[in-house]
Each structure stands twice: as structure tokens, then as C-alpha cells.
N, C-alpha and C positions, 0 to 999 in steps of 0.2 A: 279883612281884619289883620292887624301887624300880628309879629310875636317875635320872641327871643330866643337865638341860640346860643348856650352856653359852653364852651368845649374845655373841659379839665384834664390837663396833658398828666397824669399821673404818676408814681412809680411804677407801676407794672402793667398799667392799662390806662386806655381811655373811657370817659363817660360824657356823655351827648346829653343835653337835656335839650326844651323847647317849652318856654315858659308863655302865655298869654301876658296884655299888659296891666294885668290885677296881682301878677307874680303868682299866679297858679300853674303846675304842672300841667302842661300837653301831651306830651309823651319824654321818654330816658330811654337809651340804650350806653351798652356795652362792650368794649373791645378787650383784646389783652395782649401782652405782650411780654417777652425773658429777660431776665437780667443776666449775661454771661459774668464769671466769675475764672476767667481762666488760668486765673497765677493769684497767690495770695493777697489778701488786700486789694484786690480787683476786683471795680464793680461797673462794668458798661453795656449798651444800650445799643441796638443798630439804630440810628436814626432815619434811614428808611423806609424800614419796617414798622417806624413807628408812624412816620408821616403818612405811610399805603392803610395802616389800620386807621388814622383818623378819616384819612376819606372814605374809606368802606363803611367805618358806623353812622358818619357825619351822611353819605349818602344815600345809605338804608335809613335812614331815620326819616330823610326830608321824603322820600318816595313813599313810604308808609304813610306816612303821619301828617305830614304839614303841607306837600301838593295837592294828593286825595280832597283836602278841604279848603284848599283854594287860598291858604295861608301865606300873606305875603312877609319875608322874612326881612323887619328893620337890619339889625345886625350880628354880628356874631362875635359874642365875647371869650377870649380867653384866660385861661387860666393855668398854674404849672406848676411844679415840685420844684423847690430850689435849690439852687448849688450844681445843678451840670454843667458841662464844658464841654465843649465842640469845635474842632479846631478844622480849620474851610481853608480849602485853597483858591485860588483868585479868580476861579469861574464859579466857585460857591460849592465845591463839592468837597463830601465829607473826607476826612484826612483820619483816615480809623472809626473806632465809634466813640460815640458820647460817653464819656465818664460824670457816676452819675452821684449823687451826694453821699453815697454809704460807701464808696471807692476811700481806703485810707494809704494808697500804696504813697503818697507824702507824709507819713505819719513822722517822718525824721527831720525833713523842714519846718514840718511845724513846731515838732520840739525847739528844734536853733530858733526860732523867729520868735515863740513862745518868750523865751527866757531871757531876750533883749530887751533892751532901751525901744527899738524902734518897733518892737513886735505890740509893747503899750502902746506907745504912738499910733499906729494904726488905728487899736483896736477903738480908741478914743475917736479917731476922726472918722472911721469907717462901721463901726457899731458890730461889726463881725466878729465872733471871738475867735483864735486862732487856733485850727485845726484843720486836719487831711481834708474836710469836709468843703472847706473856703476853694473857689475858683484860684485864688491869688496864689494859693499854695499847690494846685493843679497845673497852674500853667508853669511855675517856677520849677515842680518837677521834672515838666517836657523839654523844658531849656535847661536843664542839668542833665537828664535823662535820656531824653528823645531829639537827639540836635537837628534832627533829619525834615522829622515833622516840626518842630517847630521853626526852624529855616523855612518851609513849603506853605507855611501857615498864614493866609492873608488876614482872617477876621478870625477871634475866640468869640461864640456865641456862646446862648444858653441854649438848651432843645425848643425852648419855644421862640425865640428869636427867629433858629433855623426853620421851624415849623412857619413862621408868620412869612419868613423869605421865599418860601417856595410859592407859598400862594401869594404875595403879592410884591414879589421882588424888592422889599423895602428890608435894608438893615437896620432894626430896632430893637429897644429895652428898655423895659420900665421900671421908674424908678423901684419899686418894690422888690424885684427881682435883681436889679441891677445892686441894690440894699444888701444885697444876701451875698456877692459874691468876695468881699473883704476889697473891693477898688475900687466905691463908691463915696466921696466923703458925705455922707446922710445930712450937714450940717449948713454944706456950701451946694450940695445935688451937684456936684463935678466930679470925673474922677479926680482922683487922689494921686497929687503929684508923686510922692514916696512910695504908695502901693505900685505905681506904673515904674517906678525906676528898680524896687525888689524887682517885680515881676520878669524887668527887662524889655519891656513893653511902651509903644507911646501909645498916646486914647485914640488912635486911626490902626488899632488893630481889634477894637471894640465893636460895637453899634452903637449906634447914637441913642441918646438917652429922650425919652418919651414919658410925662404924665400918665398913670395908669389911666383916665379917660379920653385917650387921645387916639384919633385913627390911626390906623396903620396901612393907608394908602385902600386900595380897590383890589378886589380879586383879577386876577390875571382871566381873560376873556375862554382861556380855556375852563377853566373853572366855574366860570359864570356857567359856562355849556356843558358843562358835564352834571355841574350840582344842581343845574335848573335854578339860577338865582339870578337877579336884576342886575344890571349895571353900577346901581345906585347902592347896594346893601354894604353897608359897613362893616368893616373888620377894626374892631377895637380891641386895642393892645392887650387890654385887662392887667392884672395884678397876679401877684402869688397864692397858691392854695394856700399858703398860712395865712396870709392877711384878708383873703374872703373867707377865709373860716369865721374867720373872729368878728368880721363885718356881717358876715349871715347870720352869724347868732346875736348880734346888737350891741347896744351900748348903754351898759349898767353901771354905777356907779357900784365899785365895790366888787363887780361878777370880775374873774376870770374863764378863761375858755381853754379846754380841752380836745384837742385833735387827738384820737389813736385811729389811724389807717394804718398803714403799712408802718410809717413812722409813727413818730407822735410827738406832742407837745403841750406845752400849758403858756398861755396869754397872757397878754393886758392891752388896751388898747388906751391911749393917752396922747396930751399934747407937749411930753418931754422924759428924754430916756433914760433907761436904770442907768444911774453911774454904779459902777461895781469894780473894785481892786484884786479881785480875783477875776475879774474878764470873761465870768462865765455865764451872762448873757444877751442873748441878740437886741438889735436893737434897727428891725426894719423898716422902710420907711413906704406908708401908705399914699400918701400925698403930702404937701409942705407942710411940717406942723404939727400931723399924726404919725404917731410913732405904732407899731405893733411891736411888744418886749416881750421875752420870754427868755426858755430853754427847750432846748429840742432834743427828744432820743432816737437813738437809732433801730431801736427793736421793741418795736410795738406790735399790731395785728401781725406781720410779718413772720415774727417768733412763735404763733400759736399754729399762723399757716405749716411754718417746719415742723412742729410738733405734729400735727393733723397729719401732715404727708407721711413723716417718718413712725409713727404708732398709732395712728387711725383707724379704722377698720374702712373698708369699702366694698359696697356691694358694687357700683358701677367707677373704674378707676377715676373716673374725673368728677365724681362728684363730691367735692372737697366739702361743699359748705354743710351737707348731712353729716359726713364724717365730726366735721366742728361741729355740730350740733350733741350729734349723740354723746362726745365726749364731756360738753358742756354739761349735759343732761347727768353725768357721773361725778362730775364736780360737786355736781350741787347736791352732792347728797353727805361732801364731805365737812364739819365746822369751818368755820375760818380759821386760819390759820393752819392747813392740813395735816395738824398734828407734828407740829414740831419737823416739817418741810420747806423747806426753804431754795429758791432758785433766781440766782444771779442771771438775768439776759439777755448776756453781752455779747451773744451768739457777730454782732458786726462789730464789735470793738462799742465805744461808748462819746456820746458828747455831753448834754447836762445831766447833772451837775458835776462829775466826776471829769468830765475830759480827756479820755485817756482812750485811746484809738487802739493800745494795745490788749484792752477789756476783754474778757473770755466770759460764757457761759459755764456754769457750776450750778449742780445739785448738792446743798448742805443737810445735815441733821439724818440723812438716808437710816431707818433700823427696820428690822424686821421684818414688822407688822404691816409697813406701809404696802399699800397697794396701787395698781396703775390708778384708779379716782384719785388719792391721795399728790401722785406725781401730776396728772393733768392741774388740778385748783392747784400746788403750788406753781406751773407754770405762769399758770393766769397770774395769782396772786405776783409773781414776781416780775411780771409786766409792768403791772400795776403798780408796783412797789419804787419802781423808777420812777412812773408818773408822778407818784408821792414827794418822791425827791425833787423833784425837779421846784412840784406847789409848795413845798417847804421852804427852801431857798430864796422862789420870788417873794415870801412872807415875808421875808426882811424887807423886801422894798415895799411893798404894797399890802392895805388891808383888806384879806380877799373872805368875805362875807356869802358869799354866794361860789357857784360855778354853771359853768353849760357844758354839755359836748357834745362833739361831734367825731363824726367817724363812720364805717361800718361793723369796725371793731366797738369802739367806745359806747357807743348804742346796743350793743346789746344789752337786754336786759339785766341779766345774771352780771355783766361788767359794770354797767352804772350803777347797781345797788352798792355792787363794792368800792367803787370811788366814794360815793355818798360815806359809806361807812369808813373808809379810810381817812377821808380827809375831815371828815364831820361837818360836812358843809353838803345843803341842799342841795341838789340836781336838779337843771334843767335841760330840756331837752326839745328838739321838733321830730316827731314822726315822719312828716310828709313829703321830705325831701333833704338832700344832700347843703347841707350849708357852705360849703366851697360852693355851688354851683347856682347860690340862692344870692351869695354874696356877690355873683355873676350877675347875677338878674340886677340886686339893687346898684350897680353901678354900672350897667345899662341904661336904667332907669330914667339915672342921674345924668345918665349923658343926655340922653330924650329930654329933659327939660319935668319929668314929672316927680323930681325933688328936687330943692333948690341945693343941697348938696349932701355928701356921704352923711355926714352925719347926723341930715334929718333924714335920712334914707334909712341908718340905722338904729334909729331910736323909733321906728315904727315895728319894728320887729318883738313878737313875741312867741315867747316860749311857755305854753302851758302845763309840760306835764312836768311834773317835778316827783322826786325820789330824796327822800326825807331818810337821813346818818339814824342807825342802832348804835346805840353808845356802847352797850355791852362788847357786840361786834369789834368797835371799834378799840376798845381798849386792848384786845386782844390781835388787834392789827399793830396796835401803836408800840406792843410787845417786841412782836417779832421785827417789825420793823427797824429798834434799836440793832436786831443782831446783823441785818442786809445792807445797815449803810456801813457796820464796823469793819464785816467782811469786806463790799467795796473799794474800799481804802485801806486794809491790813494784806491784802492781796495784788498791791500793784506790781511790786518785784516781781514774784510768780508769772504774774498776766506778762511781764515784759520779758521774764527769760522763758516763758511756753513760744512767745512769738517769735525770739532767738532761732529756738529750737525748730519751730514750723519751716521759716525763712530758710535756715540752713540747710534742713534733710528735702526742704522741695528742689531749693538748687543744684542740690545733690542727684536728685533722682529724677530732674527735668530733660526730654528730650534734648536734643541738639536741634534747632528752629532752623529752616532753609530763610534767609533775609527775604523779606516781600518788600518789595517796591510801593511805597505807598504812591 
């Protein structure tokens, strides 16, 4: 019997699944990995350590689960967080680490490039809005910044590019991902003459660009030997975790779709992209035609994870996800609204719908009475509250009558009641598995020949459990919610002279570094 592996290159971990050809779960495992942070506005990745955890889960997974039963594995699809950069020198080895999408140390390029002539031009052919976030504005720092490495720099990858080249020595990129990085023009699927000349870059210092259903050559025969896999098994390129999110949870006329993991965002999926004069939102590209639109935050599951770690309680130190539980379990004891609490979390700076990379976290309305339940729901609540932003925004463009979501964050229960009541729109949701990973499976699927394409792939998709808006609830979200977008935006100077202030007393107080030779 065939089956499917799915592999989701994550922000802070890997996940492995292994679907049969009905798209049921076989088995999922787990890996994880750090994000270092080591000068402000720095946010990168070892990418060896990430490519050694994919084959450790990738290789426990097939040993347990899929050998034992004699399971022959068609292919293995990938999948990945977008906007990292990796910059390889000419035998293919990494040149530092991956810089990874929540990295804003370009936060000043993007300003200048923002508030041009040719920073709209871009944004128009490349569907990217311009921020620290964008590849274009990652590389344009290293060739301002880092002469060194980007002199030594043969290929700028994404981590999954890099991930796909080690196993099977092919330089590739899909359009989807390649969508996300602001050098792809989404219109013409070539890079972007003008984004390559900003950048300082020709397109032979890229990968070449590949259909998200398109192999990516054969495993390298070491791999075949070590993973116990055939000659024959496929490695196909796959798409981005935003666009099988929004592909696993289907195609409704009207639904948007909600990612909170680490990051987060809110959807649409269609055959033509948001035009928007304010630039602030994405517009990538899943195959010719399909467009996946949105806005995307910086600080979603990720912000609750810091809350967890830094005022959790714990009995065993690494058991984080009880620690989230139990606090959960105190929230919910507090109304919505926690009482005239409020909390900004900008903890990584910010993208939709504000844009502003120099964004700070804040606790407002603080008096007395409040208690830590009180501060935990409004964390939540102001997670949330972004999410809100963001589906408010896209209402301009599109009538969104529905929603889904996804996540490990978004899916909890206690969080998708509160979208529901926030947004006043019905919640759908799947139990039974990760919809990046499912979105993996149906464009599998579709490569196998067992749907004639994506999008009768994702119109078989259904979501049964739904979570029905309290209006009461919601009117009292819809309150507070006036005072978090006024703050948002009455607080930009502040957010930019705190980060004045951070930048100056760190360079102040930073070691003297010995040069390392890259």
C-alpha cells in the first residue's frame, strides 16, 4: 500500500505526518528547534540544525510507523514558513545562519523603499508589501551591511530550498514561496527586473523557479540508504504553509481562513489580487491564476508561548503546553473584555495591518483590582485583537460571511470561541489533523492524478465543527476593540523613539566582537 509524507518546515519546529491514499492520518511526529536573537531586531535559524532535526523526526517516523507495515512511500511533500534567507557559498555551504521572517534588522530600508515611486512599483508587480520581513529588503541589507558575506554569496535561498538541496542537490523555488519573497513578479511568474537591480542581484544568484506540483529531482542515494526509501520516491517541491493552510481548509465562497501558530494571519483564496493603496496586503501566488491574499502578524501563538514561559507556573520546566493550559483555565473565568484590560502584542514589531516594525508590546487600562487571570485573557484577548485587525481590513476587499482556522494556537477551544465572537462570524474548524499538512496531502494528491486539480482537490474538503458569535460578547469586544486599534496608531512615535532608545544603549553596552571569518 502507497502513502504520503508530508514535511512542514516551521518557525520553530518541524512536523512529519504520513497520510494513506483516502487522506487519513498514519502517523505525526515532532521536532523543535531555537530561534537565536542575538542583537536587536535579529531573528535567525542554524540551518543545520534544522536540516539534522528533519531527518531525525523524518527518520523515526518511517522506522516506527510506515516500515513496520510494509508501507511503500509515493512521495514526500514539502512545506515552509515564508520569507527566510540564506545566503550559500559556491560549494552550497551556509554563509551564517538563516534569517528568518520576524528578523526586522532592515526596518530602515524598508522605510526608504516604502515611501518611494519605485517601492509602489514593486509592491504592484511583486504583490509583497514592503517590509523588514520581505527577502528583497534582507538581501539589500547584507549588501549595505555585510559586504563580506554578500561578496562570498553564490545562491540566496529560502530554508527550504536549502533543505530540498541537500537532499537532492537540486537549486529550487516555488512559486508560492518564491511569491513571498518581494523578487518575484506574481503576474509574469519571473523575477522582477527592478526588484533584482534594488537588491543588486541578477536571477543566477536565486534558484530557479518551480510549480508548486513539480518534483524536485530524486533523493541523493545516501538518503535513499539511510531513510530506507526507493529509488523512485518523489520529492515534490510543495508550496508555503500559508497557501496549504488555506488549501486544507477548502474553498468557500465567501469563507476566509485564519492561521494562528507561532505567526498568524487571515486569508482568501481567489482568481485575482487585492489591489490596495496603502500596500498592506500580500498577495501570493499558489499556482497561475490562484492568488492566496491576505495580512500577516508577527505575534500570534508565539506571544502566549512568552507569556507561558515568563509567568507560567511549572511543575516540570519543559512542560509548557500544561503551563498554557492551566492559565487558559484562569482566563476563562474572567468576562470578555478583562475588565477594562487591554494589551498591545508587538512583542516582534508588527506587519498587518499597521506595518510598523518598530511596534512594541504594551499593557493598557492596568488598575488595582486586576489580577494575573485578568492580565493572562487580556493577553489572549490581544492577540486576538490583531487577528481582528487584520479580517477588518480585508472586509474592504471581500465579503467574508464565514471563517475556518487553523493552528495550534487558533484551535483551541477557549480561542476560537473568541474569534467567533469577535468577528461575529461562524467558525469552522477540522479536529483531525493540521491543515498545512493536509493541504500537503491534497496537492499530493493532485500530483498522483487522484484530482484533476487544486481546486477540485479543495472543494472536497469539509469542515464540520463550527462555533457560532454571542453577540452580547461581541459587542463588548467591538468596544474595546475601538480603544487597541486608536492606541496602535496614537503610539507610533513612541514605538519608534523606544526603539531609538533600545538600538542606542545596546550599541553602547555591546561587547567588542573578535571578526570571524565566514
Amino acid at each position: 500500500m502507497k502513502c504520503v509524507i508530508t514535511i512542514e518546515l516551521g518557525t520553530n519546529g518541524i512536523r512529519v505526518f504520513a497520510f494513506d491514499l483516502q487522506g487519513r492520518v498514519i502517523a505525526s511526529m515532532k521536532g523543535f528547534y531555537p530561534t537565536f536573537h542575538a542583537e536587536p531586531d535579529h531573528s535567525e535559524q542554524d540551518p543545520e540544525q534544522i536540516f539534522i532535526t528533519t531527518l531525525y523526526v523524518l527518520k523515526n517516523l518511517l522506522n516506527e510507523h510506515i516500515h513496520p507495515k510494509k508501507l511503500k512511500v509515493y512521495c514526500i511533500c514539502f512545506s515552509a514558513a515564508m520569507h527566510s534567507l540564506l545566503a550559500v557559498d559556491k560549494n552550497g555551504n551556509p554563509l551564517g545562519n538563516a534569517i528568518t521572517w520576524s528578523d526586522n534588522r532592515a526596518k530602515q530600508e524598508a522605510l526608504d523603499l516604502r515611501a518611494s515611486a519605485l517601492g509602489k512599483k514593486l509592491y504592484a508587480a511583486t504583490g509583497t508589501p514592503i517590509h523588514p520581513m520581505s527577502p528583497l529588503l534582507k538581501i539589500a541589507w547584507i549588501r549595505s551591511r555585510d559586504a563580506e558575506r554578500f561578496k562570498l554569496t553564490s545562491k540566496f535561498l529560502s530554508i527550504k530550498s536549502y533543505i530540498i538541496h541537500q537532499l537532492t542537490g537540486e537549486y529550487l523555488m516555488d512559486y508560492s514561496i518564491a511569491s513571498a519573497t518581494g523578487l518575484l513578479n506574481i503576474h509574469t511568474v519571473t523575477w522582477e527586473a527592478d526588484a533584482l537591480k534594488y537588491a543588486g542581484i541578477t536571477s543566477a544568484k536565486l534558484p530557479g523557479l518551480a510549480p508548486v506540483l513539480a518534483t524536485a529531482g530524486k533523493l541523493k542515494k545516501a538518503y535513499q540508504q539511510s531513510l530506507g526509501l526507493a529509488a523512485d520516491t518523489k520529492v515534490l517541491i510543495g508550496s508555503s504553509d500559508g497557501c496549504l493552510a488555506t488549501l486544507g481548509d477548502g474553498v468557500k465562497e465567501g469563507n476566509a481562513t485564519i492561521t494562528i501558530e507561532d505567526s498568524g494571519a487571515v486569508r482568501v483564496m481567489g482568481p485575482t489580487v487585492l489591489q490596495d493603496d496603502q500596500m498592506r496586503f500580500f498577495n501570493y501566488l499558489l499556482t497561475e491564476g490562484c492568488y492566496v491574499s491576505g495580512g500577516p502578524t508577527n505575534n500570534g501563538g508565539n506571544i502566549f508561548d512568552w507569556f507561558a514561559r515568563q509567568f507560567g507556573e511549572f511543575s516540570n520546566p519543559f512542560d509548557i503546553e500544561h503551563s498554557m493550559q492551566q492559565l487558559i483555565e484562569e482566563a476563562a473565568k474572567v468576562p470578555a473584555g478583562s475588565d477594562g484590560l487591554l494589551f498591545l502584542p508587538y512583542l516582534l514589531g508588527e506587519r498587518a495591518p499597521i506595518w510598523n516594525a518598530n511596534a512594541r508590546g504594551a499593557y493598557f487600562g492596568l488598575h488595582i483590582k486586576h489580577e494575573r487571570r485578568h492580565v493572562v485573557r487580556a493577553t489572549i484577548e490581544g492577540i486576538l485583537y490583531e487577528i481582528y485587525s487584520i479580517g477588518r481590513s480585508l472586509a474592504e476587499q471581500r465579503n467574508i460571511k464565514s471563517l475556518s482556522v487553523n493552528g495550534s494556537f487558533g484551535t483551541l477551544p477557549f480561542c476560537t470561541q473568541m474569534i467567533a465572537d469577535m468577528f461575529n462570524r461562524p467558525v469552522r474548524l477540522r479536529q483531525q489533523s493540521h491543515s498545512v499538512s493536509y493541504g500537503a496531502w491534497l496537492l499530493s494528491a493532485t500530483e498522483m492524478g487522484l484530482y484533476p486539480s487544486l481546486d477540485v482537490a479543495a472543494r472536497t474538503v469539509e469542515l464540520p465543527d463550527v462555533y457560532k458569535p454571542d453577540k452580547k460578547r461581541h459587542a463588548v469586544y467591538a468596544d474595546y476593540f475601538g480603544i487597541f486599534e486608536k492606541l496602535s496608531h496614537k503610539l507610533f512615535d513612541e514605538f519608534e523613539a523606544i526603539g531609538k532608545l533600545q538600538q542606542k544603549h545596546a550599541v553602547m553596552e555591546m561587547p567588542v566582537k573578535q571578526k570571524i571569518k565566514l
